[in-house]
N, C-alpha and C positions, 0 to 999 in steps of 0.2 A: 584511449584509442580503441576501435573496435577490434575486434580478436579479428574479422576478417582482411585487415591490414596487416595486423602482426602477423597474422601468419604467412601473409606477403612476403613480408618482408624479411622473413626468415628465410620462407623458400630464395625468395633473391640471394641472400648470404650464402647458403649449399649450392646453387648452382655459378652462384663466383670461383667458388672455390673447385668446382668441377673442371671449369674454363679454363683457372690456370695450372690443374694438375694437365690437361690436354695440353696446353701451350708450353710444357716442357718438352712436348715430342719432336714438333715439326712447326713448317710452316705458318699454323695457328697463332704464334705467340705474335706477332701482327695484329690480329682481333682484336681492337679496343675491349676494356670491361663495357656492362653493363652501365647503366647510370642509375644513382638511387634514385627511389623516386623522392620527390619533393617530402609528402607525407610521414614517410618513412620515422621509426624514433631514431633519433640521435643519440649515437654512442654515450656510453660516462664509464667513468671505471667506477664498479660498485663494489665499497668496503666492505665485504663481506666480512671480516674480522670485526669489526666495530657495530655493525648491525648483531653481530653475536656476541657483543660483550653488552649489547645494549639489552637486550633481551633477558641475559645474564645476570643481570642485576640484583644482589639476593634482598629482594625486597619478601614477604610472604606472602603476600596478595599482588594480583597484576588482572587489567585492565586493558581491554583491547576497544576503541572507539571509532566509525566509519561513516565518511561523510563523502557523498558525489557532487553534491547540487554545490551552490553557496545558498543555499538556505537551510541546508544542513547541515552546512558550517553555521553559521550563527548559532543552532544548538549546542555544539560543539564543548565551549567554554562552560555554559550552566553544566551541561551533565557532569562533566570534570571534576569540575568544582563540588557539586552535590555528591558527587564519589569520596572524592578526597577528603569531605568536610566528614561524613558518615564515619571512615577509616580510623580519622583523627580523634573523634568524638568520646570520651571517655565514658560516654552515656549511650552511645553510638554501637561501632563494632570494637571500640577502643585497641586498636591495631599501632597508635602512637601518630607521632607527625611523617614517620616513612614507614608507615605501615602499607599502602595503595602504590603499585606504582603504574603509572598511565602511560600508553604507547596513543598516537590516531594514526588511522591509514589514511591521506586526501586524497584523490582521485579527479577527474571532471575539472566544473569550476571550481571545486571546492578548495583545490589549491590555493587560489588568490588569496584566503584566508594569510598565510605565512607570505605574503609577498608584500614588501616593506612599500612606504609612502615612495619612494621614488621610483619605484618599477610601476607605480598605479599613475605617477603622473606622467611618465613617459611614454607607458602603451596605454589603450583604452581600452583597459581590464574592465573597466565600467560598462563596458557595450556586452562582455561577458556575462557580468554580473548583476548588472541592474542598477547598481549601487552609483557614488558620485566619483573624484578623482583622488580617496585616499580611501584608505584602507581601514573600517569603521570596528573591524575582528585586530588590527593590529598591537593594541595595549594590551589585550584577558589574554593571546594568544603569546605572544612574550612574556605575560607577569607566569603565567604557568609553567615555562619552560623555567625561569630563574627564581621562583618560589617552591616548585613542586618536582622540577626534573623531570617535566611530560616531554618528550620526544615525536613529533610531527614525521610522516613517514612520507616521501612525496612519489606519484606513481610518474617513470620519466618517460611512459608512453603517453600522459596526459597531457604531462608539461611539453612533450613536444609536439602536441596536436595545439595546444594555446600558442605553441611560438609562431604554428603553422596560422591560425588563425588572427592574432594582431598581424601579422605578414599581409595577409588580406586586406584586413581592414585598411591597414596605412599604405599599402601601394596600390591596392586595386587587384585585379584578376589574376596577372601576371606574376605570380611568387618563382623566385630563385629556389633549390635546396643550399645555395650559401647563406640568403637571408635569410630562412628559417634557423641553420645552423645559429647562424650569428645572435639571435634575435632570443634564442634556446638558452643558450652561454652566458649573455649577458642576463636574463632572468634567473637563472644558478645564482648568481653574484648576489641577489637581490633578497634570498630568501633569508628568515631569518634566523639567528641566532638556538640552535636546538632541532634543526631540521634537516632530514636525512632524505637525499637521492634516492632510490630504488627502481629496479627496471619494469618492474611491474604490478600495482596496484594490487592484483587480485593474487596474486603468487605471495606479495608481503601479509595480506592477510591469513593465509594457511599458514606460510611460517611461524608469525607471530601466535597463531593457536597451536598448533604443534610446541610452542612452547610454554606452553598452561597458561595462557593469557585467557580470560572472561572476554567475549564477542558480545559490545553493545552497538547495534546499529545506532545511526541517529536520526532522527523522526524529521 
């Protein structure tokens, strides 16, 4: 999402809360709230404890990877892997088989990456991405999580501009903020196995270097 939304939509949040410290006084409490707007990111509760035990991890080497596009997701997997294989390499950096450990930040389309065959055949993620009606990053992006213990970061100001956007696509002009909600929640359900919510894509990136993680973009 653009930072000039968020920060919409922030401001929206402080002045709700203005409203109804006013509406304790007097007659004001009458006042409907505001309405969010459609756009808006949709709430999640974000594990901050588990985001910091992930991080935590006493691996000695660590690895920070970032992709917007879905074409920089497709690099995604090789550079991983060329990490990982280097770490492991006894010829290499020989750091052993958990010597690397690898976090990514997705952002944009490049979420779709972690979004399983049924979330791609239900919305057309495809009109997003270019791609066809299953998810061709599904298999490397899974075997990484359950061979290597790479951790997918997902930005939910992203994912809630894609829920606002298949919204469009499948109803036409007129979007709800229920259906995007809805449409939000059900793509949570769908991601896979190793992948972590967060509320903001560019915020998890500084976290994750603040925590000596190595910053490799992806090309």
């Amino acid at each position: 999402m653009k930072r000039r939304a968020f920060v919409a939509a922030t401001a929206l949040g402080v002045g709700s809360a203005i409203a109804a410290t006013k509406a304790q006084s007097g007659p004001a409490a009458a006042a409907s709230a505001p309405m969010v707007p459609v756009g808006a990111p949709v709430p999640i509760h974000f594990d901050r404890a588990g985001f910091a035990a992930i991080l935590a991890k006493p691996y000695p080497h660590r690895q920070l990877i970032t992709a917007i596009t879905f074409a920089q997701a497709e690099s995604v997997p090789k550079y991983l892997r060329n990490s990982l294989r280097a770490y492991a390499d006894p010829d290499g950096f020989a750091a052993g088989p958990n010597g690397l450990h690898c976090v990514a930040v997705l952002y944009g389309p490049a979420i779709a990456m972690v979004l399983d065959d049924g979330a791609w055949a239900k919305y057309p993620i495809g009109a997003l991405t270019g791609q066809a009606r299953t998810n061709p990053l599904l298999a490397d992006a899974s075997a990484l999580v359950a061979e290597h213990g790479v951790t997918f970061f997902i930005c939910n100001n992203s994912l809630s501009g894609i829920a606002e956007s298949m919204a469009r696509v499948i109803d036409g002009g007129d979007v709800t903020r229920a259906r995007v909600v809805a449409i939000h929640d059900d793509l949570v359900t769908h991601l896979i196995p190793g992948s972590m919510l967060v509320p903001a894509g560019v915020a998890t990136i500084n976290a994750v270097q603040e925590a000596h993680f190595t910053y490799l973009p992806s090309a």
